[in-house]
C-alpha positions as CSV (number, residue, x, y, z in Angstrom):
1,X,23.8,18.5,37.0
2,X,22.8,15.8,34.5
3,X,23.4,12.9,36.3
4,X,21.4,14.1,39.4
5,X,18.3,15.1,37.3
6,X,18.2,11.5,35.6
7,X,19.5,10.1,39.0
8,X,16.3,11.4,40.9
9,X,14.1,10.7,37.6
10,X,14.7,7.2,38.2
11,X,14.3,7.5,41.4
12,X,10.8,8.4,41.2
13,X,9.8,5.6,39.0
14,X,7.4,2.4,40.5
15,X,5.9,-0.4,39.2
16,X,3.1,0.3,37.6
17,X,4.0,1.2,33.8
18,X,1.2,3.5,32.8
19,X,1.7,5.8,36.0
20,X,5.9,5.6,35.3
21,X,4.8,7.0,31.5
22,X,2.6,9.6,32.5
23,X,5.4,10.9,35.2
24,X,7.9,10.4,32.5
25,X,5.8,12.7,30.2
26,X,5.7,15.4,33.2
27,X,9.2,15.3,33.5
28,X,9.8,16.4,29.8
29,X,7.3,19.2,29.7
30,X,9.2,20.1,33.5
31,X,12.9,20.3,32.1
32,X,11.4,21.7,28.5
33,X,13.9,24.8,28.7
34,X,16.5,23.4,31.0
35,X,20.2,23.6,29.3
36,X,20.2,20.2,29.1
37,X,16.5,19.9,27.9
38,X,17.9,17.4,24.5
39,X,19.9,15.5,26.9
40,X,17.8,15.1,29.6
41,X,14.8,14.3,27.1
42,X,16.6,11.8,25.0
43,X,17.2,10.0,28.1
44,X,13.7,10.2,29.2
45,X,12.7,9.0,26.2
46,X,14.5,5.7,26.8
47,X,12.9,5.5,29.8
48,X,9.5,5.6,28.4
49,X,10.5,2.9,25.9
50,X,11.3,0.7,28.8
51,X,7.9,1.2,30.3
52,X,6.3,0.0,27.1
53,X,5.0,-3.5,27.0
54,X,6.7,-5.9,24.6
55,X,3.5,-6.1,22.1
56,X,3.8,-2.2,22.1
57,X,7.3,-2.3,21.9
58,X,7.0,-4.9,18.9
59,X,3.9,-2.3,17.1
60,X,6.1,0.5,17.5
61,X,8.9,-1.0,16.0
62,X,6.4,-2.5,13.1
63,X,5.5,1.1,12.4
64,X,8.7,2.7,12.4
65,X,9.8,-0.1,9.8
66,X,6.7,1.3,7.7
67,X,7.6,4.5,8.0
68,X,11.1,5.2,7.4
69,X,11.8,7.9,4.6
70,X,15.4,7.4,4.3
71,X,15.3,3.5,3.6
72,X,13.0,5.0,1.6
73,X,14.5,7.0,0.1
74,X,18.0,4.9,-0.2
75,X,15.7,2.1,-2.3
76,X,14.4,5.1,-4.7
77,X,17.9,5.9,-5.6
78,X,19.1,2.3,-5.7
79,X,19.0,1.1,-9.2
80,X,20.2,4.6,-10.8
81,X,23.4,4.0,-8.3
82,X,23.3,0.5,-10.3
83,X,23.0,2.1,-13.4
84,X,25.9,5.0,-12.7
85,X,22.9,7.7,-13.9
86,X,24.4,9.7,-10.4
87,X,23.0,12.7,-11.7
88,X,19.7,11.4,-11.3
89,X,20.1,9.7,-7.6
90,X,21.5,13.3,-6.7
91,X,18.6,15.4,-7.7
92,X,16.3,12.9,-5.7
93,X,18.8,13.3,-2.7
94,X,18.9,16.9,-3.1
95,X,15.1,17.2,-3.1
96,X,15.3,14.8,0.0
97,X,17.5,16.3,1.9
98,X,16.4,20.2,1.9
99,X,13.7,19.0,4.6
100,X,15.8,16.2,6.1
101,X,16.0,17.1,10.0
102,X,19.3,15.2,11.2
103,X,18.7,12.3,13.4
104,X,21.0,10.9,15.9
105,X,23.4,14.3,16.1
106,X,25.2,14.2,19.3
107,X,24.5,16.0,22.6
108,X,26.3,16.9,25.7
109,X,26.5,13.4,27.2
110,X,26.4,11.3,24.1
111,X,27.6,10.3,20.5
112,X,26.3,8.4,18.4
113,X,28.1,5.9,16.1
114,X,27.1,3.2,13.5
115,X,29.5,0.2,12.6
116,X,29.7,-2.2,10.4
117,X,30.7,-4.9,12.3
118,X,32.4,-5.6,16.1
119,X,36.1,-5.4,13.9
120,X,34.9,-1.4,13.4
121,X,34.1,-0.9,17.2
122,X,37.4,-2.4,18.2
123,X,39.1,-0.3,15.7
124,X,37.3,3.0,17.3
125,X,37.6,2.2,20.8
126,X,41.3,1.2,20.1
127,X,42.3,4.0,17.7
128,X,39.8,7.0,18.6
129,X,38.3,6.5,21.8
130,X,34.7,7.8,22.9
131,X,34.8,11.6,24.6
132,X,31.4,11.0,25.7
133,X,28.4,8.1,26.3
134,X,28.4,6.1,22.9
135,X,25.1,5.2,21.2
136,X,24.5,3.4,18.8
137,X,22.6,4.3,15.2
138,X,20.2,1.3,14.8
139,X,20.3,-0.9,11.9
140,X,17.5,0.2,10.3
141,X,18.0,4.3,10.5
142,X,20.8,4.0,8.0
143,X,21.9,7.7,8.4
144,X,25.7,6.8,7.8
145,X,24.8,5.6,4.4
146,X,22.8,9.0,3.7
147,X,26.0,10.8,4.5
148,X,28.3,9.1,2.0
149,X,26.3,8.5,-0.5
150,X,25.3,12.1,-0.8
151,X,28.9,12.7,-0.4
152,X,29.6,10.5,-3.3
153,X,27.5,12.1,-5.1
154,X,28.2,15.7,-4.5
155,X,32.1,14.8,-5.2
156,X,31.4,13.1,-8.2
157,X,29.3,16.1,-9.5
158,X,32.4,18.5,-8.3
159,X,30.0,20.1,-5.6
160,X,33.4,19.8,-3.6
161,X,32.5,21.8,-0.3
162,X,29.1,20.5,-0.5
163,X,30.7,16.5,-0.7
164,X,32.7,17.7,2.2
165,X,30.1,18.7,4.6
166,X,28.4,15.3,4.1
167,X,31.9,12.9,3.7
168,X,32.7,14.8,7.6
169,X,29.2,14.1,8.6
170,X,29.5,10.4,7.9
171,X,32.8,10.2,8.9
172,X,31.9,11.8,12.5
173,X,29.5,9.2,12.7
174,X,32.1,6.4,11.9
175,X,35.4,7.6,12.1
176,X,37.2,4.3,10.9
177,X,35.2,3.6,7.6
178,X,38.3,3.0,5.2
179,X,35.6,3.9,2.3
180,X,34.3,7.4,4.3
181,X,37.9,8.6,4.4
182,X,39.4,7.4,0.8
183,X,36.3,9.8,-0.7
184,X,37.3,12.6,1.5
185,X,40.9,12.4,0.5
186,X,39.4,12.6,-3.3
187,X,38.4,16.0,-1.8
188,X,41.9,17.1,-1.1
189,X,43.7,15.5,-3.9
190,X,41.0,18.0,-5.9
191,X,40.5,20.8,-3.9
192,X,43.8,22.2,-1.5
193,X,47.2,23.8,-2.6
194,X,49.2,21.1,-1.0
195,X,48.4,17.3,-1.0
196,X,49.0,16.8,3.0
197,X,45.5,16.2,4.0
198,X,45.4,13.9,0.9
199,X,48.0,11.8,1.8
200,X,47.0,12.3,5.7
201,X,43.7,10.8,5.3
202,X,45.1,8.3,2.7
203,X,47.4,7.0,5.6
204,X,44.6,7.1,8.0
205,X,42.2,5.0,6.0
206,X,45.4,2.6,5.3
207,X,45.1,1.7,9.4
208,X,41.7,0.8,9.1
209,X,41.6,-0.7,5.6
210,X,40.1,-4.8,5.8
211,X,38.9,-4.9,2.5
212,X,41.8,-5.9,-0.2
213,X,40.5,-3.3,-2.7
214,X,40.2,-0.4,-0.2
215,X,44.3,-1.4,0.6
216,X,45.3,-1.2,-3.1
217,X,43.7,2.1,-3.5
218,X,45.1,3.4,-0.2
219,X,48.5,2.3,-2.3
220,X,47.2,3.9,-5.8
221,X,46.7,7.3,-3.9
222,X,50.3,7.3,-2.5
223,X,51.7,6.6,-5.5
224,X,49.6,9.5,-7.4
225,X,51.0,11.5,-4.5
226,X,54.8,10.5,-5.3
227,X,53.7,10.7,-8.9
228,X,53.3,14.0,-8.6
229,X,56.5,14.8,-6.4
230,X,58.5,13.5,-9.2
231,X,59.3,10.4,-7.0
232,X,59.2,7.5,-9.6
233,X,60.6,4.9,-7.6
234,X,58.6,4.9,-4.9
235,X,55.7,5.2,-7.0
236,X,56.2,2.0,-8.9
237,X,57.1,0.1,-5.6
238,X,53.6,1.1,-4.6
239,X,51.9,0.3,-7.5
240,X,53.4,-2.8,-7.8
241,X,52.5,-3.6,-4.1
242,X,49.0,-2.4,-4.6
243,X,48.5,-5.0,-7.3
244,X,48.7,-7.8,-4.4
245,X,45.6,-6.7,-2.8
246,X,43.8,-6.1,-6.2
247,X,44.9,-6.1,-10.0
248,X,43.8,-2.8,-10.9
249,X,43.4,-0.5,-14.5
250,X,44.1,2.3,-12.8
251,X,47.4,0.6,-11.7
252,X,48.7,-0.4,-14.8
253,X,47.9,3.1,-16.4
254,X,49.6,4.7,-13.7
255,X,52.9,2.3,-14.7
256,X,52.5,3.1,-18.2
257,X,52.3,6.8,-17.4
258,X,55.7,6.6,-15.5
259,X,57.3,4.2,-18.2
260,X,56.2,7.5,-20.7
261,X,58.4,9.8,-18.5
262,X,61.3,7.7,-19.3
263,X,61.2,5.9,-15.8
264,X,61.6,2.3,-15.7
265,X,58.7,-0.2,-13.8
266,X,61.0,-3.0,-14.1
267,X,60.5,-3.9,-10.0
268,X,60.4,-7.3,-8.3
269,X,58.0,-7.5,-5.4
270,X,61.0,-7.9,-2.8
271,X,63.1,-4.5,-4.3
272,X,59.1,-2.7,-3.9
273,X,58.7,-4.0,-0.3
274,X,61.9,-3.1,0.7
275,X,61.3,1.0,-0.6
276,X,58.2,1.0,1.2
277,X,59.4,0.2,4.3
278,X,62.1,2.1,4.1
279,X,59.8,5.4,3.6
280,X,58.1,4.0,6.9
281,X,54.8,3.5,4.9
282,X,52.3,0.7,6.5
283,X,52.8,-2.7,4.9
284,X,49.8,-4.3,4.0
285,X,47.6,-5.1,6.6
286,X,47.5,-3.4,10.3
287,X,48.5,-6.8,12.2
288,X,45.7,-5.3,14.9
289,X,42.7,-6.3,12.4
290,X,44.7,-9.1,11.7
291,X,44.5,-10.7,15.0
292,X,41.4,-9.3,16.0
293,X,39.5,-11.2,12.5
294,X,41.2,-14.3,14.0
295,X,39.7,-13.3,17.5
296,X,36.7,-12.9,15.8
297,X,36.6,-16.1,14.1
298,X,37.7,-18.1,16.9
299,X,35.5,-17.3,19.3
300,X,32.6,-17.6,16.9
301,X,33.5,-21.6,15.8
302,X,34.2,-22.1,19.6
303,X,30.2,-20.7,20.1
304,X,29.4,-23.1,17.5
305,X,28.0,-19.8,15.7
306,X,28.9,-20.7,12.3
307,X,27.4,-18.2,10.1
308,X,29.4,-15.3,12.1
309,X,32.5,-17.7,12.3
310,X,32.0,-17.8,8.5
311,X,32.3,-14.3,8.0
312,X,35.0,-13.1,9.9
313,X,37.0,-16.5,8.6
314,X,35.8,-14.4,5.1
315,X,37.2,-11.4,5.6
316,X,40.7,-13.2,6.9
317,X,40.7,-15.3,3.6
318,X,40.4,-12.3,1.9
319,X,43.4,-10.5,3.1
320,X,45.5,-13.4,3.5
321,X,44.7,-16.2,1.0
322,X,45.9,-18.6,3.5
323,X,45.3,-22.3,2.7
324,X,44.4,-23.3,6.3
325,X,42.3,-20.7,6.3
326,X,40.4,-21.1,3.1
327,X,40.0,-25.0,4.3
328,X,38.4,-23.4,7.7
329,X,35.8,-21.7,5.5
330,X,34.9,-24.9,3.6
331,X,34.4,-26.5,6.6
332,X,32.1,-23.8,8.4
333,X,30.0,-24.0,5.1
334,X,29.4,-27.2,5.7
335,X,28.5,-27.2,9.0
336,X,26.3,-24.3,8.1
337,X,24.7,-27.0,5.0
338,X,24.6,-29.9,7.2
């Protein structure tokens, strides 16, 4: 039924631009109360940008950078984020978001996603999938970074259902943000009987993790979770790991905790790799991001589009502290220089 309606839509539409717009604008008031009206319009509406000129296309978009309450009001609430005064930053988002609308909430035909980077994408397509038409959030409509950081900062002030809604919200929007799904297994860790969604989402955001620290924490919260079923051994192996991927506080409190319970953390790297992979827990980094960063990075260089090429070489680095690769990224920063 929807692809007909747009089918004949099209159909109908000529040359001449300001005729195409005032047909287009019939055609919305015509399918106002059809079931599909928000599909059907959204669509249109695409349409009618297309029929714009590119100086009116360029004045629009000059506008809508003007006017964009939620950059807005993500730069309001930036230094007190800075500053840790969340309290503050929350009562300003609260404020905000009692009359915020929702933008870019999915329909019938489409879903709308926002990533980070093509390594994200890759990661959805491979590991979710799309159910319906995918859309993407522009850059500058940061609604993702709404979600979360009003999640944040509901969890951190214990609003725990409140943190939820927003965390699932943000996490709908991109369902393989490592930093999306480590806050909403804070959630469970606080706020369920068992730990299984903990640990479940902990795993989950282990898959997608490309950012050393988000791997060490995906570690830490395993080993809070073997911690806490008595499970010593394991817990050190995966405290130790986690240290590879980032030398952390929390980490070495942890260890200390476990030495207190009479436990010993005397553990070589090797005897810890061994007991995580015999519990069938991830090691380090999924080898899919792996190869798809060298993909990436590749095929960037080979474009001579260095900058890019930088980044995903970055990102590899990071993960890896290879030597060939750390001698790639000297040498794309000089081409970048030069």
């Amino acid at each position: 039924m929807y692809e007909e309606i747009i089918k004949e839509i099209k159909a109908n539409l000529g040359e001449n631009r300001d005729l195409n717009r005032k047909y287009l604008s019939s055609q919305i008031e015509k399918y106002k109360d059809h079931p599909y009206n928000k599909e059907i319009i959204r669509e249109v509406s695409r349409m009618m940008w297309d029929c714009l000129s590119d100086e009116e296309k360029e004045e629009f978009i000059e506008i809508s950078d003007k006017e964009n309450p939620i950059m807005d009001i993500l730069d309001e609430i930036s230094e007190y984020l800075e500053l840790g005064e969340y309290k503050k930053a929350l009562d300003i988002l609260d404020e905000f978001m009692e009359s915020f609308p929702g933008m870019f909430e999915d329909d019938k035909v489409s879903e709308y996603h926002s990533f980070t980077n093509p390594l994200e994408e890759l990661l959805f397509r491979k590991y979710i999938g799309a159910k319906k038409e995918v859309r993407l959030i522009p850059d500058n409509k940061p609604v993702l970074d709404l979600y979360y950081i009003y999640g944040f900062l509901l969890l951190e002030d214990n609003q725990l259902e409140e943190a939820e809604e927003n965390l699932k919200k943000a996490n709908k929007i991109n369902p393989v943000s490592a930093r999306i799904i480590l806050e909403l297994s804070e959630i469970y860790k606080k706020h369920t009987p068992t730990f299984n969604k903990f640990v479940m989402y902990t795993t989950e955001a282990l898959t997608y993790s490309y950012y050393p620290q988000d791997i060490a924490r995906c570690y830490r919260n395993l080993a809070y979770y073997y911690i806490e079923e008595n499970n010593f051994e394991v817990a050190v192996a995966l405290l130790k790991y986690s240290m590879t991927f980032e030398m952390s506080i929390m980490a070495h409190s942890e260890l200390h905790y476990i030495e207190s319970k009479g436990q010993s953390t005397d553990m070589n790297l090797e005897e810890a790799i061994a007991i995580i992979k015999d519990k069938n827990i991830q090691l380090g980094v999924n080898p899919f991001i792996l190869e798809t960063l060298n993909e990436f990075a590749n095929e960037y260089e080979n474009n001579k589009l260095y900058t890019q090429a930088l980044y995903f070489y970055e990102l590899l680095f990071n993960l890896t502290n290879d030597e060939k690769t750390g001698a790639k990224i000297k040498e794309m920063a000089d081409e970048i220089n030069n």
